[in-house]
C-alpha positions in Angstrom: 0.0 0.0 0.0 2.8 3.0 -1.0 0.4 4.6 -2.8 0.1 8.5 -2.4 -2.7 9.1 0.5 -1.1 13.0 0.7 -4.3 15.6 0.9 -7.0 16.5 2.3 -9.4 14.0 4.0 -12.3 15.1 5.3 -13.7 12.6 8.3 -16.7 12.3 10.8 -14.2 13.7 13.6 -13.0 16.8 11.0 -11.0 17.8 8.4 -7.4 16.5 8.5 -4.0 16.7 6.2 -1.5 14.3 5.7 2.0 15.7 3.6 4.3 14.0 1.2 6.2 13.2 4.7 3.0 11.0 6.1 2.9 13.2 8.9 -1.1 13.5 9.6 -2.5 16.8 11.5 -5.9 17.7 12.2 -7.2 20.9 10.0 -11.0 21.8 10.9 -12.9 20.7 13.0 -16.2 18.5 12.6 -18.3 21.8 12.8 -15.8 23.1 9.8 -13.8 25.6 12.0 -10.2 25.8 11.8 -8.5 24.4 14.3 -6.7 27.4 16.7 -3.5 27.8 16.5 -3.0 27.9 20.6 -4.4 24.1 20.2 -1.2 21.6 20.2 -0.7 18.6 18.2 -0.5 17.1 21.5 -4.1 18.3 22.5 -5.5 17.3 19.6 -4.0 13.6 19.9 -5.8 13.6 23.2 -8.9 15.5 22.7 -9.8 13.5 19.4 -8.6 9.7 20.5 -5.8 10.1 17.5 -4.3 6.5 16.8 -0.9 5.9 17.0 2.1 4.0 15.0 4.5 2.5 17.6 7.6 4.4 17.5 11.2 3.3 17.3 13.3 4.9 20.6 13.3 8.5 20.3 11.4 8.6 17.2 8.5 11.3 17.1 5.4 9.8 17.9 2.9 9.7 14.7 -0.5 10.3 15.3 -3.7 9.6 13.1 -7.4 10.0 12.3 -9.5 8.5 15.3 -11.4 6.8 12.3 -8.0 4.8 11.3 -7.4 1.3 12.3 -4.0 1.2 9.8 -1.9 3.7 8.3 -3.0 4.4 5.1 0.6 4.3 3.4 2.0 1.3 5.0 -1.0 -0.3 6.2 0.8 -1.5 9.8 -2.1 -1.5 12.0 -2.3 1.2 14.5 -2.6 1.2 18.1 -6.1 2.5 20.1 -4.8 5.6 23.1 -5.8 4.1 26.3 -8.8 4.9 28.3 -11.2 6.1 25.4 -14.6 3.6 27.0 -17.7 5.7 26.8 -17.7 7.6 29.7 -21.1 9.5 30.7 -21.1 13.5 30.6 -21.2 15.9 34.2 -24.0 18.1 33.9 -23.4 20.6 36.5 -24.2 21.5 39.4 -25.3 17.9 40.1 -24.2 15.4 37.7 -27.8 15.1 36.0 -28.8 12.7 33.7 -27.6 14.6 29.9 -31.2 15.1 27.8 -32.7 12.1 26.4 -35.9 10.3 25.4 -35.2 7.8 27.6 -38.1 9.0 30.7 -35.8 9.5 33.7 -36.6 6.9 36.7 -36.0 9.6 39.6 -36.9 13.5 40.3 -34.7 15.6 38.0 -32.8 18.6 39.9 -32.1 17.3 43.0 -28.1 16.5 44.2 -28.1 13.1 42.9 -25.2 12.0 40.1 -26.8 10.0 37.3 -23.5 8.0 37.2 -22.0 6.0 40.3 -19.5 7.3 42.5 -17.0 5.9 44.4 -13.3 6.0 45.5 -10.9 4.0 44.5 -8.9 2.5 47.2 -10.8 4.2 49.6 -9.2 2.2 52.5 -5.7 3.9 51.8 -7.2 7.1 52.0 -6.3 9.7 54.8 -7.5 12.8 55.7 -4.4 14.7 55.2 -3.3 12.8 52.5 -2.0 14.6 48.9 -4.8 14.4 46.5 -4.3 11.9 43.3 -4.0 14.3 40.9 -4.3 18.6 40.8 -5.4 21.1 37.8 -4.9 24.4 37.9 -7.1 27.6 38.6 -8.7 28.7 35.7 -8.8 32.8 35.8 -10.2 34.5 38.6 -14.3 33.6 38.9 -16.8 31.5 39.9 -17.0 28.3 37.5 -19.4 25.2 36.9 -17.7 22.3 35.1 -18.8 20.6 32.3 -17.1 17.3 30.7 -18.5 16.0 27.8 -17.7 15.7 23.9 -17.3 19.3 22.9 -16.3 18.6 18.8 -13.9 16.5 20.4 -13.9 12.3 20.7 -12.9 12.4 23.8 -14.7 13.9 26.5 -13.5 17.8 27.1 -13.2 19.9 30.4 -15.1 22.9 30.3 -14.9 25.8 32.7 -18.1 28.3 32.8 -18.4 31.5 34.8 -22.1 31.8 34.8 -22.0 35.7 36.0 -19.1 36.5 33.8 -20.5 34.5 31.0 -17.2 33.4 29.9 -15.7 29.5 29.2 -12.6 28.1 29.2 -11.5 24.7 27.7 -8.6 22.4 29.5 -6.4 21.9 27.3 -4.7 18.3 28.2 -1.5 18.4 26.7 -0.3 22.0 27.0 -2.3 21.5 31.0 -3.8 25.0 30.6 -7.1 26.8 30.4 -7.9 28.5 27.3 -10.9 31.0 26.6 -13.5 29.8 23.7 -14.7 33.3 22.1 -17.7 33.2 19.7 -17.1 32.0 16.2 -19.9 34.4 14.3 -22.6 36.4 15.4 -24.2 36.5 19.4 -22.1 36.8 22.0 -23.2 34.1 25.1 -25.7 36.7 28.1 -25.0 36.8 31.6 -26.5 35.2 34.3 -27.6 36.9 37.4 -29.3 33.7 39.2 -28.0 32.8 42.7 -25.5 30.3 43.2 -27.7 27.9 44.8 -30.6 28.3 41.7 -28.0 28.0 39.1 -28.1 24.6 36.8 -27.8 23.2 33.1 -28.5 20.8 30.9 -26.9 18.9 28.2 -27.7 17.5 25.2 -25.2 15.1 24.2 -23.8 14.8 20.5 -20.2 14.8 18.9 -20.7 18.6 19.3 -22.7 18.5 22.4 -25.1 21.4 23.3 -25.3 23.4 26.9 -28.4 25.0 27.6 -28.2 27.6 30.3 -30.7 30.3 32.0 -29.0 34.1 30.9 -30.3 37.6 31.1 -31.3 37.2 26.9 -33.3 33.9 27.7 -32.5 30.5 27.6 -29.1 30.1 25.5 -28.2 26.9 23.7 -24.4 27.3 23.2 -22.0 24.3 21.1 -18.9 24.8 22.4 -16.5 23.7 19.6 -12.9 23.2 21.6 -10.4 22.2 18.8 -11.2 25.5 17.0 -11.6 27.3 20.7 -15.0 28.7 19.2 -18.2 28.6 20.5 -21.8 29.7 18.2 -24.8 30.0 20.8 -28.3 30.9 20.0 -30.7 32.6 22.9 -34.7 31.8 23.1 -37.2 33.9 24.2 -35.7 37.2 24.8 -36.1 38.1 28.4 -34.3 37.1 31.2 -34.5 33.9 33.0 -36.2 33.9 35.7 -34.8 30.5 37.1 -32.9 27.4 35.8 -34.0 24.8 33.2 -35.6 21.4 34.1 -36.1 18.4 31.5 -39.7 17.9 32.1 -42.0 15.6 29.9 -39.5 15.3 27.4 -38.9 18.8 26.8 -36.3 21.6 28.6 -38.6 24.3 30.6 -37.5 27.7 31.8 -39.8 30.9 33.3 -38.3 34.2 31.3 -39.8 37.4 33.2 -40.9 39.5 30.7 -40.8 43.8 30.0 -44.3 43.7 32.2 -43.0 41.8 34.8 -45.4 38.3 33.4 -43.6 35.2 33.6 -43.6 33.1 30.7 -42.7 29.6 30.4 -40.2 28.5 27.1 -39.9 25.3 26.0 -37.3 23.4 23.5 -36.9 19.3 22.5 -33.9 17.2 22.6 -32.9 19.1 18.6 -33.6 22.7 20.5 -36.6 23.1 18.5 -39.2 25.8 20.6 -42.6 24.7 21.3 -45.3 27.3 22.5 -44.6 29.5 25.2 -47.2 28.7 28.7 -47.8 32.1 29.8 -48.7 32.5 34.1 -51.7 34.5 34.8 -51.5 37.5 36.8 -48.2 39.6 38.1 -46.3 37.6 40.8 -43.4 38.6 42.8 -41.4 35.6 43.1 -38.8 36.9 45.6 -35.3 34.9 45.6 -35.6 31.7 43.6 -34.3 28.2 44.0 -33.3 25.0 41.4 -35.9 23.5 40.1 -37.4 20.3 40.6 -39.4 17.8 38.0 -41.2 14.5 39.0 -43.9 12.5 37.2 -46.3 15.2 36.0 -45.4 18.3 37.6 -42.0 20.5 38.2 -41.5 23.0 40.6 -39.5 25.9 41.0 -39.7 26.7 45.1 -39.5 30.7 45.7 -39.2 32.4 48.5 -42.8 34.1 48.3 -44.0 30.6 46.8 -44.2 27.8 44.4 -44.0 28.2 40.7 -45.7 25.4 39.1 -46.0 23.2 36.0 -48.1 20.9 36.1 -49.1 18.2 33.3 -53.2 18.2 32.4 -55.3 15.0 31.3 -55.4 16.4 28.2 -51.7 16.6 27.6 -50.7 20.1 27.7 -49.1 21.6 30.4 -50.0 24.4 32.6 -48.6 27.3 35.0 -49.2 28.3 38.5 -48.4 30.1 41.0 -49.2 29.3 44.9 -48.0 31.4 47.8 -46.6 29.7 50.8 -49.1 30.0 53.5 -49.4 33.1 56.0 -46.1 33.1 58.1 -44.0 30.3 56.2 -40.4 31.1 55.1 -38.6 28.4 52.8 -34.8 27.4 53.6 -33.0 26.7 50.5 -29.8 26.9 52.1 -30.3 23.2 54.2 -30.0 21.6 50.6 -32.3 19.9 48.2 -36.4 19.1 48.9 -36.7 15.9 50.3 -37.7 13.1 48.0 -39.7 10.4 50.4 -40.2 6.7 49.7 -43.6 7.5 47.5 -42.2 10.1 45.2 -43.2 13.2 46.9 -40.8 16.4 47.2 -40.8 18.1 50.5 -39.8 21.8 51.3 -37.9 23.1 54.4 -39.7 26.1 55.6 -40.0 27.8 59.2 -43.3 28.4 60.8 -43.0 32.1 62.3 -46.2 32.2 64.6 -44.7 28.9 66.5 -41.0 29.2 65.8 -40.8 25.7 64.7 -39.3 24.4 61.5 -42.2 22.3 59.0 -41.9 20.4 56.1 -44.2 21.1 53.1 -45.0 19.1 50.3 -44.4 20.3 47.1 -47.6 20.7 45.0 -49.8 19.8 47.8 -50.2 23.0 50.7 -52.1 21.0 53.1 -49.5 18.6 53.8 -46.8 19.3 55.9 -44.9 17.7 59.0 -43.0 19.5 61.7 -39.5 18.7 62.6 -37.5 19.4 65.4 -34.7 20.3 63.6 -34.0 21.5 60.0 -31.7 18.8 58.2 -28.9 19.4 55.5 -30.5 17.3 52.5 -29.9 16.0 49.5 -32.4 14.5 48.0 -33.0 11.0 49.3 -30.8 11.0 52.3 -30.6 13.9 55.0 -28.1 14.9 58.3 -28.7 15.3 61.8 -25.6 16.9 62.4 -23.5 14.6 61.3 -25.6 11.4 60.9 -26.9 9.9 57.7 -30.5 9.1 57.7 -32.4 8.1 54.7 -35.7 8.1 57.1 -37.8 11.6 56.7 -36.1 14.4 57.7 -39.1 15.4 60.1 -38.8 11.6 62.3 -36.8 11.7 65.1 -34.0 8.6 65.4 -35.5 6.6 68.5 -32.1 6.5 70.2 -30.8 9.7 69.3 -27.0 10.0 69.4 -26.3 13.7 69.5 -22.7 13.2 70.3 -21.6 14.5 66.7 -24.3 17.8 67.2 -20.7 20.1 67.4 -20.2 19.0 63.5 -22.5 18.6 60.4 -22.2 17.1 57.2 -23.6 19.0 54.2 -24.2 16.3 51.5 -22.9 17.6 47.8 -23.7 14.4 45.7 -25.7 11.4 46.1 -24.3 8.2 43.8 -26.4 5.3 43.8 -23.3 3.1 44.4 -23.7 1.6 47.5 -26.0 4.3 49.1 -22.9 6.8 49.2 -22.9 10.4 49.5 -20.2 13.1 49.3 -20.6 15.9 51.2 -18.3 18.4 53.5 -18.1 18.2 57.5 -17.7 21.4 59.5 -17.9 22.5 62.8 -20.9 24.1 64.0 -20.5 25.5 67.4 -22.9 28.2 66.8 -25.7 26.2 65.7 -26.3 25.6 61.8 -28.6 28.8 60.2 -26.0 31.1 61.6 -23.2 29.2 60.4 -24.6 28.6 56.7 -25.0 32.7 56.9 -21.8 33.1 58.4 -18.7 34.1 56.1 -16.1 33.5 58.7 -13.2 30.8 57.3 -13.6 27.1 58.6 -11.9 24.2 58.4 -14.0 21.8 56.6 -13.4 18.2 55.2 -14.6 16.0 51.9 -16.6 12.5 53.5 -17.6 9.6 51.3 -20.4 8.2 53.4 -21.7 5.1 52.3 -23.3 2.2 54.2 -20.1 0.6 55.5 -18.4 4.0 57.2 -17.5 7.7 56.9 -14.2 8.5 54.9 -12.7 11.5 54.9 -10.1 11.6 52.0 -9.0 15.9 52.2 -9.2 18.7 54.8 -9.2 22.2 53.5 -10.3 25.8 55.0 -12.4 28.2 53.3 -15.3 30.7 54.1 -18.4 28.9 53.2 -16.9 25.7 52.6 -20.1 23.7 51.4 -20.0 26.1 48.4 -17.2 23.5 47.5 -18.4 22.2 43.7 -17.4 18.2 43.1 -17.4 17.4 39.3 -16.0 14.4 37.6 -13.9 14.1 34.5 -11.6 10.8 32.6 -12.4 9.0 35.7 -11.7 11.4 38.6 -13.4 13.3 41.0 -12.4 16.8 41.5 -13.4 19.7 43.7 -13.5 23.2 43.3 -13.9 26.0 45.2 -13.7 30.0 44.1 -11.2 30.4 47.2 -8.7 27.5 46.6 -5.4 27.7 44.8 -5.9 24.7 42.2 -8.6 22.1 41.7 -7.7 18.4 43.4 -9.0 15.1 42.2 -9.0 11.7 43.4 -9.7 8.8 41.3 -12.8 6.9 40.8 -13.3 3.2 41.1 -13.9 2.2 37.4 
């Protein structure tokens, strides 16, 4: 096989050209961009899965096509780069299931990773042991990560400051972050949404699509990393009100519009609007929170009430709005709603006029439950102090051990893998609302909790520690925070 293979080839990954030497190098991408110039060879051998020729000693190391199985000119059979299995995408904040027609089996929006979660070796692991592996900051911010193919056949980091609205791509060869700027056209909006109600989604392709809430509406943005380009497209024009939720097979988002009415977009897996659901009558929602989706209704809890969808019997969904009941106030900063045993989501509020602490269902006013104590929640499990308990947060353990009621866990991440759950222990000597409100620095450690025992595996100090965001990308787990010096990982049981 000598015959002359020197050209252009155009492939599913992208455009590529191989010289008169047989040296191969990746020209466009699959979306037709050039590939920047501040992207490596290296890079793009990881980013796009490039197959290799085994190299004498000290030979340069030819890469080629991810489509190849033999070099064109010789026909010697090329080896496959390690570690390319599937691996699932992170949808921040939570690690949510991507979009798909596939009807999830759980609530949507709560802090529960789609994919399982567990250390490696988590025996060996000590508290003030070095991390596995570090990356560094990426520029002054606040970021959510997102790993998943970005043009790229491998999955790609990507860096977002929501506020900022600006996103960096790791690039793994040159270990650097690298700002994606617009490729043609709109420039991606702000977001002015609270930490705590900030989320995505993610449609998953080669050139995968984020959809995020922005002061423009709801933006779908494809991030192309080889070129460092993005194009993004914004729907509805008005602000967003609150986060997306996948909800009856579509992605849902209130925009506020120039009269103050909030109207409800909706888009399909292709990003494809349906009709808007407009809300009758003016409503001040007051400080939102995530939103929540189960069976036939989503939720988006407010702090002067719930904003509703709810599916009809005829099929087509419709908005409300319900204010909490005289004298309620809903605490968004103990965590998720509580989902109990028969699917229902339940709300932390306080009860002013008898200074106790209830729990509300979601959707339903008249039922509630008073608790004792407010519990740091999750989803499915919730703390009392720091205990795991996966009974309702509002029963009282008969033989409660209060001997742990100087420290609480804030859960981060559910995984289904043996019931564990990731979360951050601090002390609380001042009892818990004041220290969530409290921006004093504290020592605070990472806990895997799962049904066997409570291991922690990195100490670290910080004001507001359980702002900490976990992510995982290639196999790791990392977390960030805004007030760290670089972003540690530990790696994942495969």
């Amino acid at each position: 096989m000598d015959h002359k293979t020197s050209g252009d080839w155009p492939l599913p990954s992208g455009a590529w050209h191989v010289d008169d030497e047989g040296a191969w190098t990746m020209q466009r991408s699959a979306d037709g961009q050039n590939v920047s110039p501040l992207v490596s060879h290296a890079d793009i051998g990881k980013l796009m899965h490039a197959r290799r020729l085994p190299a004498a000693a000290g030979a340069p190391v030819r890469q080629f096509p991810p489509e190849f199985a033999f070099d064109p000119a010789s026909g010697a059979a090329l080896q496959v780069p390690p570690a390319t299995s599937a691996t699932p995408p992170w949808v921040p904040p939570y690690g949510a299931s991507p979009v798909s027609d596939v009807p999830p089996t759980g609530p949507a929006g709560l802090r529960q990773a789609s994919a399982p979660l567990k250390l490696a070796d988590q025996r060996a692991r000590e508290e003030h042991a070095q991390a596995d592996v570090s990356l560094p900051m990426p520029p002054p911010g606040e970021y959510e990560f997102f790993s998943a193919q970005f043009g790229t056949s491998a999955p790609a980091l990507l860096a977002l400051d929501p506020r900022k609205a600006v996103l960096h791509a790791w690039l793994p060869a040159s270990k650097r972050w690298l700002a994606l700027d617009p490729d043609y056209g709109s420039l991606l909006a702000e977001s002015d949404l609270a930490h705590g109600a900030w989320r995505a989604e993610l449609v998953p392709e080669f050139n995968s699509v984020l959809v995020l809430p922005t002061s423009h509406g709801l933006a779908c943005i494809r991030p192309d990393v080889p070129s460092l380009t993005y194009v993004v497209e914004h729907v509805g024009g008005a602000p967003c009100a609150a986060a997306p939720v996948w909800f009856q097979s579509r992605l849902w988002a209130p925009l506020r519009d120039d009269d103050g009415r909030i109207r409800f977009v909706n888009l399909d897996a292709q990003q494809k609007p349906g009709s808007d659901v407009l809300l009758d009558g003016l409503f001040d929602l007051g400080a939102v929170s995530a939103p929540v989706a189960y069976n036939r209704m989503a939720v988006w809890p407010c702090a002067n009430g719930q904003l509703r969808l709810q599916l009809q019997p005829d099929g087509n969904v419709a908005a409300s709005f319900t204010p909490w009941p005289e004298g309620l106030v809903p605490h968004f900063e103990f965590g998720s709603p509580y989902v109990s045993r028969d699917g229902g989501l339940w709300q932390l509020c306080f009860e002013r006029s008898r200074g106790t602490y209830v729990y509300v269902k979601l959707g339903a006013q008249s039922e509630r439950a008073d608790a004792l104590a407010p519990r740091l929640c999750s989803g499915s499990f919730n703390y009392r102090f720091a205990a795991k308990l996966k009974t309702a947060p509002w029963e009282e353990p008969e033989h409660g051990d209060d001997g742990g009621k100087n420290q609480a866990v804030m859960p981060l991440l559910e995984s289904n893998a043996g019931n564990s759950v990731f979360g951050v222990k601090f002390a609380t000597s001042a009892g818990l609302s004041s220290v969530l409100r409290s921006s004093d620095r504290l020592a605070a450690q990472l806990v895997q909790d799962d049904e066997l025992r409570e291991n922690v595996f990195h100490t670290f100090a910080v004001s507001e520690p359980w702002r900490v965001r976990l992510f995982v990308h290639e196999g790791t787990l990392w977390a960030y925070h805004p007030l760290l010096s670089r972003i540690d990982g530990w790696a994942l049981q495969a």
